[in-house]
N, C-alpha and C positions, 0 to 999 in steps of 0.2 A: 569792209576792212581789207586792207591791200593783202595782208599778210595772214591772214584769219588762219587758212588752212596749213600755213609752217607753224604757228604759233601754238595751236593744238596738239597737232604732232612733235613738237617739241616739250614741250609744259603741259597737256591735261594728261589727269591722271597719277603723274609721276610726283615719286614721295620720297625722293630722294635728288639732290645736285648730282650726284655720279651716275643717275638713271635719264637726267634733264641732258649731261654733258655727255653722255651715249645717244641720245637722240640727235641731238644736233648734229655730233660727229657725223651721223649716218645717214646724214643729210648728204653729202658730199659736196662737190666744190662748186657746181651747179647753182648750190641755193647762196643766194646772194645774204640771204637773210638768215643762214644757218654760220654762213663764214662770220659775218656780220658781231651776228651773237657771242658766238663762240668766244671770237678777239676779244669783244667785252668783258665776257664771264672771268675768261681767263685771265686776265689784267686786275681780278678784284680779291680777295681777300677770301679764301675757302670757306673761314668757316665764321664771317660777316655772310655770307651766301647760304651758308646752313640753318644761321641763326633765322634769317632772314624770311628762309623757307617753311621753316617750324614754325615764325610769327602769322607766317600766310594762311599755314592749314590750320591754328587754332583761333584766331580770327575767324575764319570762316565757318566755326561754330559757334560763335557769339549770337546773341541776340541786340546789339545796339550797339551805334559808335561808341558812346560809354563805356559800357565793357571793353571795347578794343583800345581804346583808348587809355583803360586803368591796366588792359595787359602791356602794354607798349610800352608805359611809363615803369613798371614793375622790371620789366627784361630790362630796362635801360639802367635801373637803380642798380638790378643785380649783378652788370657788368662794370659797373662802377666802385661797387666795393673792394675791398684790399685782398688780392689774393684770389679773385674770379677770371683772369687770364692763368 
């Protein structure tokens, strides 16, 4: 993978978007694939990116798409109700 070793250093480990968008930053201007990112991140919606982040790591303690699947559909109902923005 082209990018294996920015993408690491940018995303593993980190448990937080403000710890991801530290990373990148310190990437400097160099990385093609840190400016890249960044533009992107930044152009999207904070905390659609938090939510986002939080569906990643509890996912990745599920045991089957199913489960991920019944959490997914859950987080969607609950931002859908009156009054959860």
């Amino acid at each position: 993978l082209q990018n294996r070793a920015d993408i690491d250093y940018a995303f593993d480990g980190k448990d937080s978007m403000e710890e991801i968008i530290d990373a990148l930053e310190s990437m400097g201007e160099d990385s093609q694939f840190g400016r890249s990112t960044l533009k992107t991140l930044k152009q999207m919606s904070p905390t659609s990116l938090k939510v986002t982040l939080e569906g990643l790591k509890r996912g990745a303690k599920l045991s089957s798409v199913g489960e991920a699947l019944q959490m997914e559909y859950r987080m969607s109902q609950a931002f859908m109700r009156e009054g959860s923005d």
